[in-house]
C-alpha positions in Angstrom: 11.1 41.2 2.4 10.5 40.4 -1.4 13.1 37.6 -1.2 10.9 35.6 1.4 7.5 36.7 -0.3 8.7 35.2 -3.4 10.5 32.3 -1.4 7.0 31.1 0.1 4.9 31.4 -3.2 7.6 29.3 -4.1 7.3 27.0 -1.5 3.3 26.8 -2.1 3.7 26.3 -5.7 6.0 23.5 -5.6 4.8 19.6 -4.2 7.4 19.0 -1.4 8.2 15.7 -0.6 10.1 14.6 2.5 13.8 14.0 2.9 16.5 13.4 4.9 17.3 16.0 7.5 20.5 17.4 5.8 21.5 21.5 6.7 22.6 23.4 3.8 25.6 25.1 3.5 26.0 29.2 3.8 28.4 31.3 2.4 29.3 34.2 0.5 27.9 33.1 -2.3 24.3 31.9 -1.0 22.8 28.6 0.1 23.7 25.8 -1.5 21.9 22.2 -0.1 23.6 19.4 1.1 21.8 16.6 0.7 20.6 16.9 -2.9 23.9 16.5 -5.1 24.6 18.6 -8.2 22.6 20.8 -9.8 21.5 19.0 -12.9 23.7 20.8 -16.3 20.9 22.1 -18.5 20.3 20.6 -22.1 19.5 22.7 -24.9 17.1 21.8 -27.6 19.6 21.6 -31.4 18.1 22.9 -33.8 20.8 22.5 -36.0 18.8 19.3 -38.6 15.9 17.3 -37.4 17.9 15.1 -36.8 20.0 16.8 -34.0 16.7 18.1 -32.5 14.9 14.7 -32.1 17.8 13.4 -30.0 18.6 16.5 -28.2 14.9 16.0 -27.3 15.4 13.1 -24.9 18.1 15.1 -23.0 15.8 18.0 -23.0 12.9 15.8 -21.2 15.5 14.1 -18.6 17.1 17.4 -17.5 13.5 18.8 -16.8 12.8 15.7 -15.1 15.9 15.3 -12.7 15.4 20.1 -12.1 12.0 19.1 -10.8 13.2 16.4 -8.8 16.3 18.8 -7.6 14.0 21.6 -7.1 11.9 19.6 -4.5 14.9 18.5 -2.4 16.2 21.9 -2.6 12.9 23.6 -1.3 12.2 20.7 1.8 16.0 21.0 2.9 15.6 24.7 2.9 12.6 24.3 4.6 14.0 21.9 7.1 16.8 24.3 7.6 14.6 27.6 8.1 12.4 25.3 10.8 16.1 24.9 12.0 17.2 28.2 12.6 14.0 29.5 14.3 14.0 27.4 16.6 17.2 27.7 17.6 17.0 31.2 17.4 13.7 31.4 19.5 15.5 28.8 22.2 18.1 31.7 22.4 15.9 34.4 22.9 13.9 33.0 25.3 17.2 31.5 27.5 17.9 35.0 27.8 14.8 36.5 28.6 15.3 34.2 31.3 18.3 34.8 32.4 17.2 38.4 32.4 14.0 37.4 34.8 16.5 35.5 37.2 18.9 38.9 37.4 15.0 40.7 38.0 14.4 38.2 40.5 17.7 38.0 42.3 17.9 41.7 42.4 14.7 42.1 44.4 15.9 39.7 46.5 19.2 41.6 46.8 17.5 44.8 48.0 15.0 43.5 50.2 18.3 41.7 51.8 20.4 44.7 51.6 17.9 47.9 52.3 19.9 50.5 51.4 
């Protein structure tokens, strides 16, 4: 369970701010969110002149600036979405722990009714 260790230290590092309640997408390739558009492209620092670099710096700062701003909406929706499927999966399990208990129940019945 490293993957979920290092998905909640993750989760505790990062300041989450709430969203809209979108669900993520599953697939073959992984989760992918919804409801926080592209990925922003990553900028590269050019170190070709000082010139190059000291404009490559502004698309440096706004890339890191809209990753953390992705980053947060990816973590709450992946949050939202884990909240999600727990719950559904413990409504689940519990409808058929009580469907078992009404088969327990109606079984008794059934042999008191039907001595054998």
């Amino acid at each position: 369970m490293r993957c979920s260790h290092t998905f909640l230290s993750l989760l505790s590092l990062i300041t989450v701010t709430a969203s809209g309640a979108e669900a993520g997408t599953l697939a073959d390739s992984g989760w992918t969110p919804s409801g926080c558009g592209p990925a922003p492209a990553v900028s590269q620092l050019d170190l070709n002149s000082l010139d190059a670099y000291n404009k490559s710096v502004e698309a440096v700062n706004a890339y890191r600036k809209n990753s953390h701003v992705y980053v947060n909406c990816l973590i709450q929706e992946a949050n939202n979405d884990i909240q999600t499927i727990t719950k559904s999966a413990k409504t689940a399990q519990q409808a058929a722990h009580d469907a078992d208990d009404k088969i327990l129940e109606d079984k008794k019945a059934a042999d008191k009714k039907f001595p054998k």
